[in-house]
C-alpha positions as CSV (number, residue, x, y, z in Angstrom):
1,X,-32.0,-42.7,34.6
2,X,-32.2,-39.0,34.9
3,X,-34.8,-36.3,35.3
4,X,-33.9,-34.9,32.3
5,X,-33.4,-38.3,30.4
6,X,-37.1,-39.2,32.2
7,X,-38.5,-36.3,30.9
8,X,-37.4,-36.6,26.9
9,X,-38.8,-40.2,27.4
10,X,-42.0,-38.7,28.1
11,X,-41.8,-36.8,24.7
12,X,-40.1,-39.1,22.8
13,X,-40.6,-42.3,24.2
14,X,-38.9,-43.8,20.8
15,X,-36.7,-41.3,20.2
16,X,-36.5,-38.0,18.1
17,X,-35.7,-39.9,15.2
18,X,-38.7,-42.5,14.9
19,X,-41.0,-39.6,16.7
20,X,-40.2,-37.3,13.7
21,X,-40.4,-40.2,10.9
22,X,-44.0,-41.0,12.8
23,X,-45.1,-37.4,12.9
24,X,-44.1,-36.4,9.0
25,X,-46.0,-39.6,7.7
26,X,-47.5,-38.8,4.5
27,X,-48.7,-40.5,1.2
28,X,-45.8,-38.8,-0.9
29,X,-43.0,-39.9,1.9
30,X,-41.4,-42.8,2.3
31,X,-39.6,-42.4,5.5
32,X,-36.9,-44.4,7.2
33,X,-35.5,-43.7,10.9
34,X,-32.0,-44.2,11.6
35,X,-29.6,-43.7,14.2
36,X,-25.8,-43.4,15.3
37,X,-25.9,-46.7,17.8
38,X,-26.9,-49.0,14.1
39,X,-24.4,-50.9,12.2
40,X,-22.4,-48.5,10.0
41,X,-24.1,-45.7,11.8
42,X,-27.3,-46.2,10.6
43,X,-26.1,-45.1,7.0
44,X,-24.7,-48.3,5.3
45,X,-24.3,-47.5,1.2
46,X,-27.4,-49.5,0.2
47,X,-29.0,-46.1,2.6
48,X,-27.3,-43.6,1.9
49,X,-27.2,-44.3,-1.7
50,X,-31.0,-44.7,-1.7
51,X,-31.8,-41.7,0.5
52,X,-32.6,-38.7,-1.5
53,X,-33.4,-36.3,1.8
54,X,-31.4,-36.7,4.9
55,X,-32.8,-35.2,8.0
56,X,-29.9,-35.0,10.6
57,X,-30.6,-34.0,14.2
58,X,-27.5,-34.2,16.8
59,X,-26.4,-32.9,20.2
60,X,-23.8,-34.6,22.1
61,X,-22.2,-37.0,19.5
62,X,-21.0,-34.9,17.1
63,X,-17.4,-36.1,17.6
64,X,-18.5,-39.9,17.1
65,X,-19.4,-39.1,13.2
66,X,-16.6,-41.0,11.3
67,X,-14.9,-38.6,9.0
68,X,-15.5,-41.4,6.2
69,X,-19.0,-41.1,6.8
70,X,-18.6,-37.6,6.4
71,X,-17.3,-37.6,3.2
72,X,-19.9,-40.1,2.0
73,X,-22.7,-38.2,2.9
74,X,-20.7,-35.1,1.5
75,X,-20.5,-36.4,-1.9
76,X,-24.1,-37.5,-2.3
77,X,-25.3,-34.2,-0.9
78,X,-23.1,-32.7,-3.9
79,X,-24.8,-35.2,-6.1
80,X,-27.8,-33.6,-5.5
81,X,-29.4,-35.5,-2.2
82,X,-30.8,-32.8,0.1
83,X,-29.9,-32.6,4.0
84,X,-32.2,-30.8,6.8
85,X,-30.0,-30.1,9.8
86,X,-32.4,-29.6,12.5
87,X,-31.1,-27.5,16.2
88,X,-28.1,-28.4,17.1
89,X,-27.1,-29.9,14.1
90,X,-25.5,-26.7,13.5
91,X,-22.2,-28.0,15.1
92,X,-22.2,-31.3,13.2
93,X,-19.4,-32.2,11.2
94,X,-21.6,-32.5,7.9
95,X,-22.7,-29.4,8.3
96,X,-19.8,-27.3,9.1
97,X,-18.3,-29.4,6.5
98,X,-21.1,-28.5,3.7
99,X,-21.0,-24.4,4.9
100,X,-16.8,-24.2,5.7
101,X,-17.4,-22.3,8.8
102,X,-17.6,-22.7,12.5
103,X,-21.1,-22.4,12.5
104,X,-21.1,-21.2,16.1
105,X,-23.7,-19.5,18.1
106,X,-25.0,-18.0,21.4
107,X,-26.8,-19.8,23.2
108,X,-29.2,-20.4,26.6
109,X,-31.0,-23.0,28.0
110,X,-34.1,-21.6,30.6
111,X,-37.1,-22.6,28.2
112,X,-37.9,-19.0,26.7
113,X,-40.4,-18.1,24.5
114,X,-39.8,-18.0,21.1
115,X,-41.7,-16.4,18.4
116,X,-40.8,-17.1,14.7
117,X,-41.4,-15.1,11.6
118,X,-41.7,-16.0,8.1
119,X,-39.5,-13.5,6.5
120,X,-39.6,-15.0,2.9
121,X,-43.4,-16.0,2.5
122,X,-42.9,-16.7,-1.4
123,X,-40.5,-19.6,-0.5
124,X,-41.6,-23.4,-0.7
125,X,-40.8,-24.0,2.5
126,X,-42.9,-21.1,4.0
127,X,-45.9,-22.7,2.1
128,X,-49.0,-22.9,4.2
129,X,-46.9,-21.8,7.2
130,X,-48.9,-18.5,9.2
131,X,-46.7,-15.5,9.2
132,X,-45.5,-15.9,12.6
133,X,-46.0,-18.4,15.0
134,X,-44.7,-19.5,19.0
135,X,-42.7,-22.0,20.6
136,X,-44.1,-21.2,24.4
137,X,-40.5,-22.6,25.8
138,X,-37.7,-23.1,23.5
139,X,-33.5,-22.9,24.0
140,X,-32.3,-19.7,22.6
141,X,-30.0,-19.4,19.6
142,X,-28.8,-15.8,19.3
143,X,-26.6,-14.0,16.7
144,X,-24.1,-13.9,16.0
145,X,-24.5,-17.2,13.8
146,X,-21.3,-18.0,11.9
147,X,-22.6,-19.2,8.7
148,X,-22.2,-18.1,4.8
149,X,-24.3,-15.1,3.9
150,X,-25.1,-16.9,0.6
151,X,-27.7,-18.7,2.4
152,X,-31.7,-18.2,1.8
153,X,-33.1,-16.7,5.2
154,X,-36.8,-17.6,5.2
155,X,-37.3,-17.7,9.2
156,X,-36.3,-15.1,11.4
157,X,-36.7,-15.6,15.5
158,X,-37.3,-13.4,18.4
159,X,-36.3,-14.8,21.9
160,X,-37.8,-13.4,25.1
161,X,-34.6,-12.6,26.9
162,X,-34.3,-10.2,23.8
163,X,-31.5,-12.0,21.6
164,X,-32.7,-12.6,17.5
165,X,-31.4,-15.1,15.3
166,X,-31.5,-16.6,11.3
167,X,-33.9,-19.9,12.7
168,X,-34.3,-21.2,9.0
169,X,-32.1,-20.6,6.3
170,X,-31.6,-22.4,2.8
171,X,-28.4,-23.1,1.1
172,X,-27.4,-24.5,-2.2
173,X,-24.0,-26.5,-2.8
174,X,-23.4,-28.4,-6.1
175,X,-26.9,-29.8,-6.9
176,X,-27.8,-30.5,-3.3
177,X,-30.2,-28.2,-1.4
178,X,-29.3,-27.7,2.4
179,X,-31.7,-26.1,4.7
180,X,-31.0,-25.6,8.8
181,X,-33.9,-24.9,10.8
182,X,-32.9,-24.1,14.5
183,X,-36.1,-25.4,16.4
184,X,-35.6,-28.9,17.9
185,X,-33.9,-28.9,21.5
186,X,-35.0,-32.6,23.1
187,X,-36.0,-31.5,26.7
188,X,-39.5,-29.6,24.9
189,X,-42.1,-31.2,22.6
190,X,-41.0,-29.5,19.7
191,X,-41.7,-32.3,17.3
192,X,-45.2,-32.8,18.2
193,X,-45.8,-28.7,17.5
194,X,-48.3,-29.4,13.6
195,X,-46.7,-26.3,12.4
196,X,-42.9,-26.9,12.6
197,X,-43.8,-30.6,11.1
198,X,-45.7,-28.5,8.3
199,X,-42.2,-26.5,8.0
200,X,-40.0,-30.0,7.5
201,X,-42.1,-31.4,6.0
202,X,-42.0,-28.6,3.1
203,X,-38.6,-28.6,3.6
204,X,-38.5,-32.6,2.3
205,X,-40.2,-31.9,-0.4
206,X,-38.0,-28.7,-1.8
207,X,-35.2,-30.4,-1.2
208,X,-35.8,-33.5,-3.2
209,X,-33.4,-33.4,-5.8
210,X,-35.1,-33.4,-9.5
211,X,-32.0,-36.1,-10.6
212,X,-28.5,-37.5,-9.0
213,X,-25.7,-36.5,-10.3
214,X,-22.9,-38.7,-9.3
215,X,-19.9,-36.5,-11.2
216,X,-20.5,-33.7,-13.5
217,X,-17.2,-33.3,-13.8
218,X,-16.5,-35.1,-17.4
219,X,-14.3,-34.7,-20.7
220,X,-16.2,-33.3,-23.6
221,X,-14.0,-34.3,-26.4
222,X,-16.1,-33.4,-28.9
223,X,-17.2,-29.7,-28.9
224,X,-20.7,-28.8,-29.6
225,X,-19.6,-26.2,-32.0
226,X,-16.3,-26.1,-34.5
227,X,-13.1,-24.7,-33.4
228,X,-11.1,-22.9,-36.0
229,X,-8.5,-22.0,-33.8
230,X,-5.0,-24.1,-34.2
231,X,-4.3,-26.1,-30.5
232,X,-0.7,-25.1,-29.6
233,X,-0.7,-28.0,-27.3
234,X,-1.2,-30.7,-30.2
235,X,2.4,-32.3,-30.2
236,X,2.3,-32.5,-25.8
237,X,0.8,-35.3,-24.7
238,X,-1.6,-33.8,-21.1
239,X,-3.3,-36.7,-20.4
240,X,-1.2,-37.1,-17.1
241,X,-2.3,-33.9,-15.5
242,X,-5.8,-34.7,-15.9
């Protein structure tokens, strides 16, 4: 037992994981909490195949992910599952994995206000969200963020010590939607805040995929419309390079 560990009890006295699945209850969500220490890592196939938004919070276990796991949850979010990386989630392998970067960021730990502002109001996940809004004592994230700039920014932060940075930003790769939203650090009650539960909680519902698409990648022998045009390749068999 620690002070620290005592006081992220007090918050979340089962956890970020069953605190958040509590706290987004709704009539249209079925929700299921899961977490690393679980058989399989809490994501056996009969899960994961089943799951059709992941939200994936992590801070000091990146490096137990397996890599097979990884690529499992890769696949599906290509299928067209959709993932909500929450704080430090940033430095998760999926993630990195999803945006090819580093994803790295400054960063500082003295409980700072923050103040967040809703830069793309038009956006589903900024429904019903006020145009700005405070976290009274937050861990700053500060640019630079190393992350793709084809990404949707629809939250923009202001830290008191002065530093900025891209809080919530969407991404789209395959058919899955991907959106990271930076507020989440364990040692504050960010979970319990009605308005960033509001934000997630939107953030479900756009990323819900319409249909799963397990590989799009398929022959079309027959063409839609005639080809006139004489195959030079019609005495070579290719069917090995396929």
């Amino acid at each position: 037992m620690t002070p620290a560990g005592d006081l992220i009890r007090k918050y979340y006295p089962e956890g970020l994981h069953k605190t958040l699945a509590n706290n987004l209850a709704a009539d249209d969500l079925a929700l299921r909490a899961v977490s690393l220490d679980q058989p399989e890592q809490g994501l056996p196939e009969e899960i994961l195949n089943t799951t059709d938004v992941l939200i994936w919070w992590g801070h000091c276990a990146h490096a137990e992910v397996k890599d097979e796991l990884v690529d499992k949850i890769q696949q599906r979010v290509l299928s067209g599952m959709g993932l909500i990386v929450l704080h430090s989630g940033h430095l998760s392998k999926i993630f990195r994995r999803l945006m090819g970067t580093a994803c790295r960021l400054r960063w500082r730990e003295i409980g700072e206000k923050e103040r967040l502002w809703v830069v793309s109001p038009a956006h589903p996940i900024a429904r019903n969200i006020p145009e700005t809004f405070v976290i009274p004592h937050h861990e700053m994230y500060g640019e630079p963020f190393d992350i793709p700039q084809d990404g949707k920014l629809i939250f923009m932060s202001w830290f008191e010590g002065g530093n900025v940075f891209r809080s919530g930003v969407a991404f789209e790769r395959d058919r899955g939607k991907i959106f990271y939203f930076s507020p989440g650090h364990e040692t504050f009650p960010i979970f319990h805040d009605p308005i960033i539960l509001q934000v997630i909680g939107n953030a479900i519902r756009w990323a819900a995929p319409t249909e799963m698409v397990v590989n799009r990648i398929t022959p079309q022998p027959e063409a839609p419309e005639k080809i006139h045009s004489n195959n030079p390749l019609a005495n070579l068999d290719t069917s090995t390079l396929h």
